[in-house]
C-alpha positions in Angstrom: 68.5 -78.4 -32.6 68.0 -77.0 -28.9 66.3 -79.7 -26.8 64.0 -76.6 -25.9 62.6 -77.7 -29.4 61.9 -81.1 -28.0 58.4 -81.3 -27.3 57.3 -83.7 -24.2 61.1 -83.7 -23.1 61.1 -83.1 -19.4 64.3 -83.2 -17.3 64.7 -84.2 -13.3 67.0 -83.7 -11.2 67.1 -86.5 -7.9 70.0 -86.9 -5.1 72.3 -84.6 -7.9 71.7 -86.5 -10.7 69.9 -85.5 -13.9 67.2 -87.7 -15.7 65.5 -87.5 -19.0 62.0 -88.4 -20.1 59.7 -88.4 -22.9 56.3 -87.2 -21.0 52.9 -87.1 -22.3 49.6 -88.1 -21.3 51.2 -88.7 -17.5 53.1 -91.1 -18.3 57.1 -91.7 -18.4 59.7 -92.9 -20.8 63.2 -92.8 -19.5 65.5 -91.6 -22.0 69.5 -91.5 -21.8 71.8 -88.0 -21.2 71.3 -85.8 -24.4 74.7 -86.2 -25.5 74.8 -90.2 -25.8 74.6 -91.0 -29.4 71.3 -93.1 -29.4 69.4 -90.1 -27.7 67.7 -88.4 -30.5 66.9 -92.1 -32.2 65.4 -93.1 -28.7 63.4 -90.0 -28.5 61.9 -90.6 -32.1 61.1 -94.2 -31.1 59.2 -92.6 -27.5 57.4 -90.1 -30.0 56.5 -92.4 -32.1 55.1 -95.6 -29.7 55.0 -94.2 -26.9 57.8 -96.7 -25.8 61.3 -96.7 -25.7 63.8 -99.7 -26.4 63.6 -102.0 -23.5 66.3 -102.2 -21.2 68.6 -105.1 -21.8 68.7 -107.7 -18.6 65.7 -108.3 -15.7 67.4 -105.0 -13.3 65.5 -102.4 -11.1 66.3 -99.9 -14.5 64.5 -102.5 -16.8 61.8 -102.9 -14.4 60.8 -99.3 -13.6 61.1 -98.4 -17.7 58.4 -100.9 -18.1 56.3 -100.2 -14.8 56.3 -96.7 -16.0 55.0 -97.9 -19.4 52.2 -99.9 -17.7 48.6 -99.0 -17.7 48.5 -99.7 -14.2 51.2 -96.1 -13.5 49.1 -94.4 -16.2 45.8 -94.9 -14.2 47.6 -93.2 -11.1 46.7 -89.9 -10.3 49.4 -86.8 -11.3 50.0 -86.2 -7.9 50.7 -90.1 -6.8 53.1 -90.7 -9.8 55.1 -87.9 -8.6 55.6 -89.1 -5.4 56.1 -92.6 -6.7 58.9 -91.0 -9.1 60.6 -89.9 -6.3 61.1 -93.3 -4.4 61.5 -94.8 -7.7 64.3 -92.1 -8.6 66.1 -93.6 -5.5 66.1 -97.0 -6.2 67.7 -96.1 -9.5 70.2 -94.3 -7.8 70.9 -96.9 -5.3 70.6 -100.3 -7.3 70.3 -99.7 -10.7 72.0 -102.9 -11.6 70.6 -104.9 -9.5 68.2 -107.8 -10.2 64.8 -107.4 -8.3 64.4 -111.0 -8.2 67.6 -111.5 -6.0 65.9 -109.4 -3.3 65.0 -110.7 0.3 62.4 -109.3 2.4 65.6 -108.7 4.9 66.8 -106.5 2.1 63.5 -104.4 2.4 63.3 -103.9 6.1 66.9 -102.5 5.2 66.2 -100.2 2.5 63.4 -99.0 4.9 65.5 -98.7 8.1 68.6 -96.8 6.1 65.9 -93.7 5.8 64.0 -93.2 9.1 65.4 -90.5 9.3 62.7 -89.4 6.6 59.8 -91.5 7.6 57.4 -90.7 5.3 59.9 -91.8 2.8 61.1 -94.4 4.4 57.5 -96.1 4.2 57.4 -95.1 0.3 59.8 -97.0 -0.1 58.1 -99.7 0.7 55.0 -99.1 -0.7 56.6 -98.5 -3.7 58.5 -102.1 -4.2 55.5 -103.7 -3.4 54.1 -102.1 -6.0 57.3 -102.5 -8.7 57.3 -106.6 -7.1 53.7 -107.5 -7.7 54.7 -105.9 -11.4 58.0 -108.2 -12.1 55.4 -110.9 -11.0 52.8 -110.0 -13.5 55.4 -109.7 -16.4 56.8 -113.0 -15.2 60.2 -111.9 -13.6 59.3 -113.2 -10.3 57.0 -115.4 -8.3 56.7 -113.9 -5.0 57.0 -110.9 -3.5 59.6 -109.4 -0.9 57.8 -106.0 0.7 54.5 -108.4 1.3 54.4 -108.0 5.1 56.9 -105.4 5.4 55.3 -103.0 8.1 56.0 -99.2 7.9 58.4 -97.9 10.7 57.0 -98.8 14.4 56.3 -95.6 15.8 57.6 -94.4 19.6 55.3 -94.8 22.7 55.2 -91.0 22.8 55.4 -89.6 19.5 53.5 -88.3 17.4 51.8 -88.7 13.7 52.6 -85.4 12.4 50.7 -86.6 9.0 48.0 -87.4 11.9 44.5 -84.8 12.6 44.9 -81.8 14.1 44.5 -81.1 17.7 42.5 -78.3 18.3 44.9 -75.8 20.1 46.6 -76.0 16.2 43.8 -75.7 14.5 43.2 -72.3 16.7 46.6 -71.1 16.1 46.7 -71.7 12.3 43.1 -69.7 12.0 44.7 -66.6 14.0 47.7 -66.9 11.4 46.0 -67.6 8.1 44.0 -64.2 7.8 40.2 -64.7 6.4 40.1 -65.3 2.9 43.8 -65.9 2.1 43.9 -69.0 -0.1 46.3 -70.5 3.1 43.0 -69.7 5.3 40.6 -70.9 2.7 42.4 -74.2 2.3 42.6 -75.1 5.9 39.1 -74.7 6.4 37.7 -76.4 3.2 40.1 -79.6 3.5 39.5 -79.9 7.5 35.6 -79.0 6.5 35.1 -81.4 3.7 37.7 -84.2 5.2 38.9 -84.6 1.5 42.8 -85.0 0.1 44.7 -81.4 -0.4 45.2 -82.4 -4.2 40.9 -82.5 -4.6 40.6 -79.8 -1.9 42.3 -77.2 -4.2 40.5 -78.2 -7.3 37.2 -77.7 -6.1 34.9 -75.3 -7.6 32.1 -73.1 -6.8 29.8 -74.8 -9.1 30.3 -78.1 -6.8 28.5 -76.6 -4.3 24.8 -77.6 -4.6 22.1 -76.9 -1.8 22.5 -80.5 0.0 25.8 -80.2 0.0 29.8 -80.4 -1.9 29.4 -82.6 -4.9 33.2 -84.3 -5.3 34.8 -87.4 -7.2 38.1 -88.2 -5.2 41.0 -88.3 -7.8 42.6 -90.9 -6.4 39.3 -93.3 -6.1 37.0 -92.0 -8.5 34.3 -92.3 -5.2 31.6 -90.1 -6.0 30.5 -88.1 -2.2 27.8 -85.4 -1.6 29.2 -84.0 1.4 27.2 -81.5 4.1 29.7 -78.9 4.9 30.3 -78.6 8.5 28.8 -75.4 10.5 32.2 -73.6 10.8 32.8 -74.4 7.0 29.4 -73.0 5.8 29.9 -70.0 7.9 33.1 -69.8 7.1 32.6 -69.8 2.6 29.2 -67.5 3.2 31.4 -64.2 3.6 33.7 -65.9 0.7 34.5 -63.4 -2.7 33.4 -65.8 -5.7 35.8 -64.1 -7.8 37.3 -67.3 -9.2 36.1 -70.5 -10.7 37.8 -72.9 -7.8 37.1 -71.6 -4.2 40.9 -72.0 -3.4 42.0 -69.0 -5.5 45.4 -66.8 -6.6 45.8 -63.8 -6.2 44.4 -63.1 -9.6 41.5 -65.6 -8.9 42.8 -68.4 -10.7 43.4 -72.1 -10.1 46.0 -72.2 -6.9 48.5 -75.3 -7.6 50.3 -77.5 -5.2 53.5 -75.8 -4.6 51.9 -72.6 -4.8 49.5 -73.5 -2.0 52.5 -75.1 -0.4 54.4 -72.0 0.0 51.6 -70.4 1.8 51.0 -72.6 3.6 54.6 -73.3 5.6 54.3 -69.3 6.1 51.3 -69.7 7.7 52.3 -72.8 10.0 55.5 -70.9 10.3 53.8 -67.0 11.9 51.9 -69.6 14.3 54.7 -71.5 15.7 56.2 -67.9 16.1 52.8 -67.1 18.1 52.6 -70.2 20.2 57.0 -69.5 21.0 56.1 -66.0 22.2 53.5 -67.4 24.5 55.9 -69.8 26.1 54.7 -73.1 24.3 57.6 -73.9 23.1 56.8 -78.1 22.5 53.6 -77.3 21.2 55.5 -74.7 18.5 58.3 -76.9 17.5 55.1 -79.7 16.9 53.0 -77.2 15.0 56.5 -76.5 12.6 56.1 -80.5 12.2 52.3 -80.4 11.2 51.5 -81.3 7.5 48.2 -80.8 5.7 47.8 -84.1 5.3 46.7 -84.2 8.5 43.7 -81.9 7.8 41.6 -84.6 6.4 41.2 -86.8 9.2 40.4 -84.2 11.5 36.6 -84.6 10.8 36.8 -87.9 11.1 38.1 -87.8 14.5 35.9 -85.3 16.0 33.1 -87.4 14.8 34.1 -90.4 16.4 34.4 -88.1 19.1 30.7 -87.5 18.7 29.9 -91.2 18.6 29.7 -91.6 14.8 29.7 -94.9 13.1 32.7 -96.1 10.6 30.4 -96.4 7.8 29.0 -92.6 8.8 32.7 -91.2 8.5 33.2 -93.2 5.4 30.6 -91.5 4.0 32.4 -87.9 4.3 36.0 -89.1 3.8 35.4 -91.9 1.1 37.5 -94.5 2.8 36.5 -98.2 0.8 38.1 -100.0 4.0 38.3 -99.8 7.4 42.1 -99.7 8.6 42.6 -96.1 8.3 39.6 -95.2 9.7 40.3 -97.7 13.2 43.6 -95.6 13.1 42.5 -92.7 13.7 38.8 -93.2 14.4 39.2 -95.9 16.8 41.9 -93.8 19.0 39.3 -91.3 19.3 36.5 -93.9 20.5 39.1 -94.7 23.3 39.6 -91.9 24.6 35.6 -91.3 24.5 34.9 -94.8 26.5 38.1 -93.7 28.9 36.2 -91.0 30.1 33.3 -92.4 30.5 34.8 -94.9 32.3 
Protein backbone atom coordinates (compact mmCIF):
# COMPACT_ATOMS: atom_id res chain seq x y z
CA UNK A 1 0.00 0.00 0.00
CA UNK A 2 1.43 3.61 -0.98
CA UNK A 3 0.84 6.01 1.93
CA UNK A 4 -0.54 8.29 -0.99
CA UNK A 5 -3.54 5.76 -0.37
CA UNK A 6 -3.65 7.03 3.19
CA UNK A 7 -6.40 9.30 3.48
CA UNK A 8 -6.00 12.25 6.16
CA UNK A 9 -2.13 11.41 6.33
CA UNK A 10 -0.33 14.59 6.21
CA UNK A 11 3.50 14.90 6.58
CA UNK A 12 5.72 18.01 8.04
CA UNK A 13 8.78 18.78 7.86
CA UNK A 14 10.35 21.26 10.97
CA UNK A 15 14.16 22.24 11.72
CA UNK A 16 14.97 18.87 9.18
CA UNK A 17 12.95 16.64 10.64
CA UNK A 18 9.89 14.85 9.34
CA UNK A 19 6.56 14.33 11.23
CA UNK A 20 3.46 12.29 10.64
CA UNK A 21 -0.21 13.01 11.35
CA UNK A 22 -3.53 11.75 11.06
CA UNK A 23 -5.50 15.15 10.05
CA UNK A 24 -9.10 15.72 9.75
CA UNK A 25 -11.53 18.08 10.93
CA UNK A 26 -8.37 20.53 11.98
CA UNK A 27 -7.23 18.62 14.20
CA UNK A 28 -3.89 16.53 14.86
CA UNK A 29 -2.85 13.06 15.74
CA UNK A 30 0.93 12.50 15.87
CA UNK A 31 1.72 9.34 14.39
CA UNK A 32 5.37 7.55 14.28
CA UNK A 33 7.78 7.27 10.93
CA UNK A 34 5.98 5.02 8.32
CA UNK A 35 8.41 2.29 8.59
CA UNK A 36 8.07 1.62 12.54
CA UNK A 37 6.08 -1.43 12.90
CA UNK A 38 3.07 -0.12 14.95
CA UNK A 39 2.44 2.64 12.15
CA UNK A 40 -0.30 1.20 10.19
CA UNK A 41 -2.00 -0.26 13.59
CA UNK A 42 -1.69 3.42 15.01
CA UNK A 43 -3.10 4.91 11.97
CA UNK A 44 -6.28 2.44 12.10
CA UNK A 45 -6.70 3.30 15.81
CA UNK A 46 -6.47 7.54 14.64
CA UNK A 47 -9.14 6.50 11.81
CA UNK A 48 -11.07 4.86 13.91
CA UNK A 49 -11.28 7.36 17.32
CA UNK A 50 -9.95 9.91 16.28
CA UNK A 51 -7.15 9.28 18.92
CA UNK A 52 -4.03 7.67 18.94
CA UNK A 53 -2.40 5.56 21.84
CA UNK A 54 -1.30 7.93 24.48
CA UNK A 55 2.12 8.51 24.94
CA UNK A 56 3.70 6.54 27.73
CA UNK A 57 5.18 9.02 30.79
CA UNK A 58 3.92 12.94 31.73
CA UNK A 59 6.82 14.54 28.69
CA UNK A 60 6.32 17.62 26.42
CA UNK A 61 5.56 14.58 23.47
CA UNK A 62 2.69 13.23 25.80
CA UNK A 63 1.44 16.53 26.50
CA UNK A 64 1.22 18.12 22.99
CA UNK A 65 -0.46 14.54 21.65
CA UNK A 66 -3.12 15.16 24.06
CA UNK A 67 -3.33 19.13 23.76
CA UNK A 68 -3.64 18.47 20.09
CA UNK A 69 -6.52 16.07 20.89
CA UNK A 70 -8.31 18.69 23.09
CA UNK A 71 -11.38 20.59 22.15
CA UNK A 72 -9.77 23.55 23.30
CA UNK A 73 -6.84 23.26 19.78
CA UNK A 74 -9.87 22.12 17.82
CA UNK A 75 -11.85 25.36 18.47
CA UNK A 76 -8.59 27.37 17.20
CA UNK A 77 -8.86 28.87 13.96
CA UNK A 78 -6.76 26.94 10.78
CA UNK A 79 -4.53 29.69 10.69
CA UNK A 80 -3.67 29.96 14.63
CA UNK A 81 -3.11 26.06 14.86
CA UNK A 82 -0.57 26.44 12.30
CA UNK A 83 1.36 28.82 13.80
CA UNK A 84 0.93 27.04 17.20
CA UNK A 85 2.27 23.75 15.28
CA UNK A 86 5.27 25.47 14.57
CA UNK A 87 6.37 26.54 18.12
CA UNK A 88 5.00 23.29 19.24
CA UNK A 89 7.18 21.47 16.43
CA UNK A 90 10.18 23.05 18.37
CA UNK A 91 9.64 22.12 21.64
CA UNK A 92 9.46 18.56 20.31
CA UNK A 93 12.60 19.02 18.76
CA UNK A 94 14.25 20.57 21.61
CA UNK A 95 12.80 18.66 24.75
CA UNK A 96 10.93 15.91 23.77
CA UNK A 97 11.78 13.92 26.82
CA UNK A 98 11.45 16.20 29.07
CA UNK A 99 8.80 16.54 31.85
CA UNK A 100 6.82 19.84 31.72
CA UNK A 101 6.28 19.72 35.29
CA UNK A 102 10.08 20.05 36.02
CA UNK A 103 10.05 23.45 34.24
CA UNK A 104 10.92 26.88 36.03
CA UNK A 105 9.78 30.08 34.88
CA UNK A 106 13.81 30.78 34.57
CA UNK A 107 13.70 27.97 32.04
CA UNK A 108 11.04 30.08 30.02
CA UNK A 109 12.76 33.37 29.94
CA UNK A 110 15.56 31.02 28.48
CA UNK A 111 13.68 29.25 25.86
CA UNK A 112 12.56 32.84 24.94
CA UNK A 113 15.95 34.65 25.09
CA UNK A 114 17.77 31.62 22.95
CA UNK A 115 15.52 32.91 19.83
CA UNK A 116 15.49 36.80 19.74
CA UNK A 117 16.95 36.61 17.02
CA UNK A 118 13.40 35.69 15.64
CA UNK A 119 11.22 37.72 17.79
CA UNK A 120 8.03 37.00 16.74
CA UNK A 121 8.87 33.49 17.53
CA UNK A 122 10.60 34.01 20.36
CA UNK A 123 7.22 35.44 21.93
CA UNK A 124 5.30 32.24 20.47
CA UNK A 125 7.05 30.51 22.36
CA UNK A 126 5.84 31.73 25.15
CA UNK A 127 2.48 32.08 24.29
CA UNK A 128 2.46 28.77 23.34
CA UNK A 129 3.67 27.02 26.88
CA UNK A 130 1.32 29.09 28.55
CA UNK A 131 -1.04 27.61 26.67
CA UNK A 132 0.38 23.74 26.75
CA UNK A 133 0.92 24.63 30.98
CA UNK A 134 -2.60 25.81 31.77
CA UNK A 135 -3.45 22.31 29.76
CA UNK A 136 -1.00 19.88 31.96
CA UNK A 137 -2.94 21.79 34.78
CA UNK A 138 -6.33 21.00 33.55
CA UNK A 139 -5.51 17.28 32.96
CA UNK A 140 -3.83 17.25 36.43
CA UNK A 141 -0.03 17.10 35.49
CA UNK A 142 0.66 20.20 37.21
CA UNK A 143 -0.47 22.81 39.58
CA UNK A 144 0.98 26.05 38.48
CA UNK A 145 2.12 27.48 35.67
CA UNK A 146 5.81 28.63 34.52
CA UNK A 147 5.19 31.23 31.36
CA UNK A 148 2.46 33.12 33.82
CA UNK A 149 4.19 36.49 33.89
CA UNK A 150 6.76 35.78 31.29
CA UNK A 151 6.78 39.20 29.24
CA UNK A 152 7.53 39.08 25.52
CA UNK A 153 11.05 40.41 24.52
CA UNK A 154 11.65 44.23 25.85
CA UNK A 155 11.90 46.09 22.84
CA UNK A 156 14.92 48.93 22.19
CA UNK A 157 14.44 52.69 22.88
CA UNK A 158 14.66 53.16 19.15
CA UNK A 159 13.32 50.37 17.32
CA UNK A 160 10.67 49.66 15.81
CA UNK A 161 7.35 47.26 15.78
CA UNK A 162 7.64 46.03 12.35
CA UNK A 163 4.26 43.98 13.10
CA UNK A 164 3.24 47.69 14.18
CA UNK A 165 0.68 50.23 11.75
CA UNK A 166 2.02 51.63 8.91
CA UNK A 167 3.48 55.06 8.67
CA UNK A 168 2.13 56.88 5.98
CA UNK A 169 5.24 57.46 3.71
CA UNK A 170 4.82 53.28 3.40
CA UNK A 171 1.61 53.23 2.88
CA UNK A 172 2.41 55.76 -0.23
CA UNK A 173 5.11 53.74 -1.47
CA UNK A 174 3.32 50.26 -1.34
CA UNK A 175 0.15 51.99 -3.35
CA UNK A 176 2.73 53.22 -6.14
CA UNK A 177 4.01 49.51 -6.17
CA UNK A 178 0.89 47.40 -5.90
CA UNK A 179 -0.73 48.50 -9.29
CA UNK A 180 -4.79 49.09 -8.98
CA UNK A 181 -6.60 46.08 -8.79
CA UNK A 182 -3.76 43.48 -8.37
CA UNK A 183 -4.98 41.26 -5.52
CA UNK A 184 -1.45 42.62 -3.62
CA UNK A 185 -3.17 46.24 -4.12
CA UNK A 186 -6.61 45.01 -3.27
CA UNK A 187 -5.51 43.46 -0.04
CA UNK A 188 -3.56 46.39 1.23
CA UNK A 189 -6.37 48.55 0.90
CA UNK A 190 -9.25 46.37 2.20
CA UNK A 191 -7.18 45.07 5.41
CA UNK A 192 -5.80 48.84 6.21
CA UNK A 193 -9.63 49.99 5.24
CA UNK A 194 -11.60 47.52 7.20
CA UNK A 195 -8.74 47.28 10.18
CA UNK A 196 -9.51 43.43 10.15
CA UNK A 197 -6.91 40.26 10.43
CA UNK A 198 -5.20 39.29 6.81
CA UNK A 199 -6.72 35.62 7.30
CA UNK A 200 -10.64 37.35 7.29
CA UNK A 201 -9.44 40.14 4.98
CA UNK A 202 -8.91 37.56 2.16
CA UNK A 203 -12.02 35.67 2.72
CA UNK A 204 -14.32 38.43 2.39
CA UNK A 205 -16.83 38.52 -0.18
CA UNK A 206 -18.76 40.77 -2.34
CA UNK A 207 -22.03 39.81 -0.87
CA UNK A 208 -20.72 41.13 2.62
CA UNK A 209 -20.90 44.34 1.48
CA UNK A 210 -24.40 45.85 2.42
CA UNK A 211 -25.32 49.63 2.09
CA UNK A 212 -24.29 50.60 5.86
CA UNK A 213 -21.44 49.06 5.53
CA UNK A 214 -18.87 45.41 5.56
CA UNK A 215 -20.83 42.75 7.36
CA UNK A 216 -17.79 40.41 9.02
CA UNK A 217 -17.59 37.63 11.81
CA UNK A 218 -13.72 37.60 12.90
CA UNK A 219 -12.53 33.98 12.67
CA UNK A 220 -10.56 34.13 15.51
CA UNK A 221 -13.51 35.75 17.84
CA UNK A 222 -16.56 34.93 16.32
CA UNK A 223 -17.25 39.11 17.02
CA UNK A 224 -19.91 39.97 14.65
CA UNK A 225 -18.95 43.98 13.14
CA UNK A 226 -20.78 46.16 10.52
CA UNK A 227 -17.97 48.18 9.49
CA UNK A 228 -18.32 51.73 7.39
CA UNK A 229 -15.51 51.51 4.86
CA UNK A 230 -13.23 54.35 5.02
CA UNK A 231 -13.34 57.11 2.04
CA UNK A 232 -10.14 55.92 0.39
CA UNK A 233 -11.58 52.28 0.66
CA UNK A 234 -15.02 53.08 -0.86
CA UNK A 235 -13.31 54.92 -3.64
CA UNK A 236 -10.93 52.67 -3.85
CA UNK A 237 -13.54 48.97 -4.44
CA UNK A 238 -16.10 51.44 -6.70
CA UNK A 239 -13.78 51.03 -9.88
CA UNK A 240 -13.32 47.23 -8.57
CA UNK A 241 -14.09 44.12 -11.37
CA UNK A 242 -16.70 41.87 -9.44
CA UNK A 243 -15.51 39.08 -11.36
CA UNK A 244 -15.02 36.79 -8.33
CA UNK A 245 -17.08 35.75 -5.32
CA UNK A 246 -14.32 37.19 -2.56
CA UNK A 247 -13.07 40.72 -3.49
CA UNK A 248 -9.39 39.48 -2.99
CA UNK A 249 -9.25 37.50 -6.16
CA UNK A 250 -6.72 35.08 -8.46
CA UNK A 251 -6.00 35.51 -11.41
CA UNK A 252 -8.75 33.38 -12.55
CA UNK A 253 -11.19 35.12 -9.95
CA UNK A 254 -11.05 32.65 -7.38
CA UNK A 255 -10.46 32.48 -3.64
CA UNK A 256 -6.64 34.01 -3.14
CA UNK A 257 -5.05 31.78 -0.11
CA UNK A 258 -2.45 32.81 2.34
CA UNK A 259 0.73 31.94 0.72
CA UNK A 260 -0.55 32.90 -2.49
CA UNK A 261 -1.30 36.34 -1.20
CA UNK A 262 2.01 36.08 0.55
CA UNK A 263 4.01 35.84 -2.45
CA UNK A 264 2.51 38.96 -3.82
CA UNK A 265 2.78 40.61 -1.49
CA UNK A 266 6.81 40.49 -0.53
CA UNK A 267 7.09 41.45 -4.40
CA UNK A 268 5.18 44.24 -3.86
CA UNK A 269 6.99 45.45 -0.51
CA UNK A 270 10.12 44.33 -2.31
CA UNK A 271 9.62 46.89 -6.01
CA UNK A 272 8.94 49.66 -3.12
CA UNK A 273 12.01 49.31 -1.06
CA UNK A 274 13.67 49.33 -4.59
CA UNK A 275 11.72 52.81 -5.15
CA UNK A 276 12.43 54.36 -1.87
CA UNK A 277 16.67 53.00 -2.38
CA UNK A 278 16.68 54.89 -5.77
CA UNK A 279 15.49 57.92 -4.03
CA UNK A 280 18.19 57.84 -1.49
CA UNK A 281 16.09 56.58 1.57
CA UNK A 282 17.97 54.05 2.22
CA UNK A 283 16.64 53.49 6.36
CA UNK A 284 13.32 53.98 5.38
CA UNK A 285 13.83 51.00 2.44
CA UNK A 286 15.58 48.53 4.56
CA UNK A 287 12.38 49.29 7.27
CA UNK A 288 9.78 48.99 4.46
CA UNK A 289 11.72 45.18 3.56
CA UNK A 290 10.90 44.69 7.41
CA UNK A 291 7.10 45.64 7.18
CA UNK A 292 4.60 42.77 7.67
CA UNK A 293 0.85 42.85 6.96
CA UNK A 294 0.15 42.42 10.15
CA UNK A 295 0.69 45.74 10.66
CA UNK A 296 -2.14 46.85 8.29
CA UNK A 297 -4.81 46.36 10.75
CA UNK A 298 -3.98 48.75 13.26
CA UNK A 299 -3.37 51.41 11.01
CA UNK A 300 -7.01 52.55 11.29
CA UNK A 301 -6.86 52.46 14.57
CA UNK A 302 -4.10 54.78 14.92
CA UNK A 303 -5.14 57.38 12.58
CA UNK A 304 -8.29 57.48 14.54
CA UNK A 305 -6.79 58.08 17.73
CA UNK A 306 -5.07 60.51 15.73
CA UNK A 307 -8.54 62.02 15.04
CA UNK A 308 -9.47 62.00 18.71
CA UNK A 309 -11.50 58.73 18.68
CA UNK A 310 -12.51 56.91 21.77
CA UNK A 311 -11.24 53.12 22.67
CA UNK A 312 -14.67 51.84 22.54
CA UNK A 313 -15.10 53.77 18.93
CA UNK A 314 -11.91 51.85 17.57
CA UNK A 315 -13.17 48.74 19.14
CA UNK A 316 -16.03 48.93 17.23
CA UNK A 317 -14.09 48.67 13.77
CA UNK A 318 -11.25 46.36 14.86
CA UNK A 319 -13.25 44.06 17.36
CA UNK A 320 -10.77 44.17 20.13
CA UNK A 321 -12.85 42.57 23.56
CA UNK A 322 -10.01 44.42 25.79
CA UNK A 323 -8.14 47.20 25.94
CA UNK A 324 -4.30 46.44 26.00
CA UNK A 325 -3.72 46.24 22.40
CA UNK A 326 -5.63 49.12 21.65
CA UNK A 327 -3.45 51.51 24.61
CA UNK A 328 -0.50 49.97 22.44
CA UNK A 329 -1.03 51.38 19.72
CA UNK A 330 -3.92 53.80 20.28
CA UNK A 331 -2.57 55.31 23.23
CA UNK A 332 1.01 56.12 21.45
CA UNK A 333 -0.99 57.96 18.98
CA UNK A 334 -2.93 60.07 21.67
CA UNK A 335 0.63 61.19 22.84
CA UNK A 336 1.86 62.34 20.16
CA UNK A 337 -1.59 64.27 19.62
CA UNK A 338 -1.47 65.97 23.33
CA UNK A 339 2.55 66.58 22.55
CA UNK A 340 1.63 68.78 20.00
CA UNK A 341 -0.74 70.46 21.37
CA UNK A 342 1.20 71.02 24.11
Amino acid sequence: MKLTDLPYLTRKTSRGKVYWYFRRAGSYVALPDPTAPDFLARYEAARRGGSAPREHGRTWRALIADYRRSPEFAALAPRTRADYDKVMEWVLDTMPGLEPARMDQPTVIRARDANAHRRRFADYIVQVLKLLFAHAIRIGWMQHNPARGVKPLPRGKHEVDLHGPWPRWAQDAYRAAAPYGSPERTGFELAVGVSQRIGDTLAMRWDQLGPDGFEIVQSKTATALLIPPTRELADYIAGLDRRGTTIVSADDGGPLGYSGFAKRFRAARAAAADVLREARRESDALLMERLTVHGWRYTVAVEMAEAGASDDEIAAVTGHKTSAMLRKYAGAARQKVRARAG
